[in-house]
C-alpha positions as CSV (number, residue, x, y, z in Angstrom):
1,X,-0.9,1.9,10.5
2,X,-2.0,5.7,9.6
3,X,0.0,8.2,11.2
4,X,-0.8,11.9,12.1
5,X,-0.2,12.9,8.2
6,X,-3.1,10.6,7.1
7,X,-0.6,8.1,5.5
8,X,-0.9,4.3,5.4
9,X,2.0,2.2,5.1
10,X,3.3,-1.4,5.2
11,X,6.5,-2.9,4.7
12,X,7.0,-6.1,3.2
13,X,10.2,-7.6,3.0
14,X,13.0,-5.4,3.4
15,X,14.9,-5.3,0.3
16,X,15.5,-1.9,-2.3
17,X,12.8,1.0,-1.8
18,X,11.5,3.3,-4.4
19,X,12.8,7.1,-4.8
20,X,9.7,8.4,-2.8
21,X,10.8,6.8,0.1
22,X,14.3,7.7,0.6
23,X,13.6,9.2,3.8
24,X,11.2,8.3,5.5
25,X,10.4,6.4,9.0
26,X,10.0,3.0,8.9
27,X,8.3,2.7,12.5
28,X,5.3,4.1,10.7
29,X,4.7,1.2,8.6
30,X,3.2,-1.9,9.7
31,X,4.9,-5.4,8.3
32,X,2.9,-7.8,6.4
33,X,3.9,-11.0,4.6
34,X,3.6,-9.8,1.5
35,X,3.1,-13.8,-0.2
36,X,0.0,-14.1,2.3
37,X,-1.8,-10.6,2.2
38,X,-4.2,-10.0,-0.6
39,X,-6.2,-7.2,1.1
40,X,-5.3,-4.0,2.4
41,X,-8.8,-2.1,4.1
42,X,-9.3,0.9,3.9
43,X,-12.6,2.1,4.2
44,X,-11.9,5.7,2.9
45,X,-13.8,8.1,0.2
46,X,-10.3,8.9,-1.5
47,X,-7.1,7.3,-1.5
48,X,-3.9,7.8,-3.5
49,X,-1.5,5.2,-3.6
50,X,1.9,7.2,-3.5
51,X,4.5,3.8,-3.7
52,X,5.0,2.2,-7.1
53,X,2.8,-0.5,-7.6
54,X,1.5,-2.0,-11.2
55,X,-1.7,-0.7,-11.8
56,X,-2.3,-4.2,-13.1
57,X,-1.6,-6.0,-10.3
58,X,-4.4,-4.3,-7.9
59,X,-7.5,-3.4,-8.0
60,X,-9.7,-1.2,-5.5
61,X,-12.9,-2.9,-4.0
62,X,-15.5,-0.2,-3.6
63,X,-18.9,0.4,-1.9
64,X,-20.2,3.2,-3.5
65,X,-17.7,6.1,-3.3
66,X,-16.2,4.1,-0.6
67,X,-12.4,2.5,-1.1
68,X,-13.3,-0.9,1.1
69,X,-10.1,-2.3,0.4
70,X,-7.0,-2.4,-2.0
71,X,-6.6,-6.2,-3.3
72,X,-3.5,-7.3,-4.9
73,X,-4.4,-9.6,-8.0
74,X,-0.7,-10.4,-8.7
75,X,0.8,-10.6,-5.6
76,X,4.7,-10.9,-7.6
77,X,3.7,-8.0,-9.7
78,X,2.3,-6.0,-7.1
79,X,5.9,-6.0,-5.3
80,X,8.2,-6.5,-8.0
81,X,8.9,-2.5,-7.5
82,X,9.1,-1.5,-3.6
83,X,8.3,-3.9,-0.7
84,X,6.7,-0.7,0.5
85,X,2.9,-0.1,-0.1
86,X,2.2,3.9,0.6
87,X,-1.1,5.0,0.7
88,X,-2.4,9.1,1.2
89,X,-5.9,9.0,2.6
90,X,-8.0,12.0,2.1
């Protein structure tokens, strides 16, 4: 879901949070099972993924200077930190 702010969110499974998201509101975010999703689209020129997320564990799928999509490549990795995924689209 992206809100007025140009933010993207999703919520996993409900457990811990990182210190960026202390206050936030969750009816922004759209849940997701996070052991079935493996692509997030996005079709944006610039994205900055503001949640805590293993570099290693994604990768962005691009079309030029296009973000298509972020896709998880360790799924446990990619979560191990937040079950939130935050994402700033400019």
């Amino acid at each position: 879901m992206v809100s007025e702010n140009n933010f993207l969110g999703f919520l996993g499974l409900i457990k811990g949070g990182g210190k960026i998201l202390m206050d936030f509101n969750r009816a922004l975010f759209t849940k997701v099972d996070i052991t079935a999703i493996t692509e997030i689209p996005l079709q944006n020129k610039k994205i900055k993924i503001l949640s805590n997320h293993p570099t290693s564990s994604y990768k962005l799928s691009m079309d030029g200077k296009i973000v298509k999509a972020i896709v998880i490549t360790d799924m446990k990795a990619f979560w191990s930190n937040t079950k939130y995924l935050v994402v700033q689209l400019d």
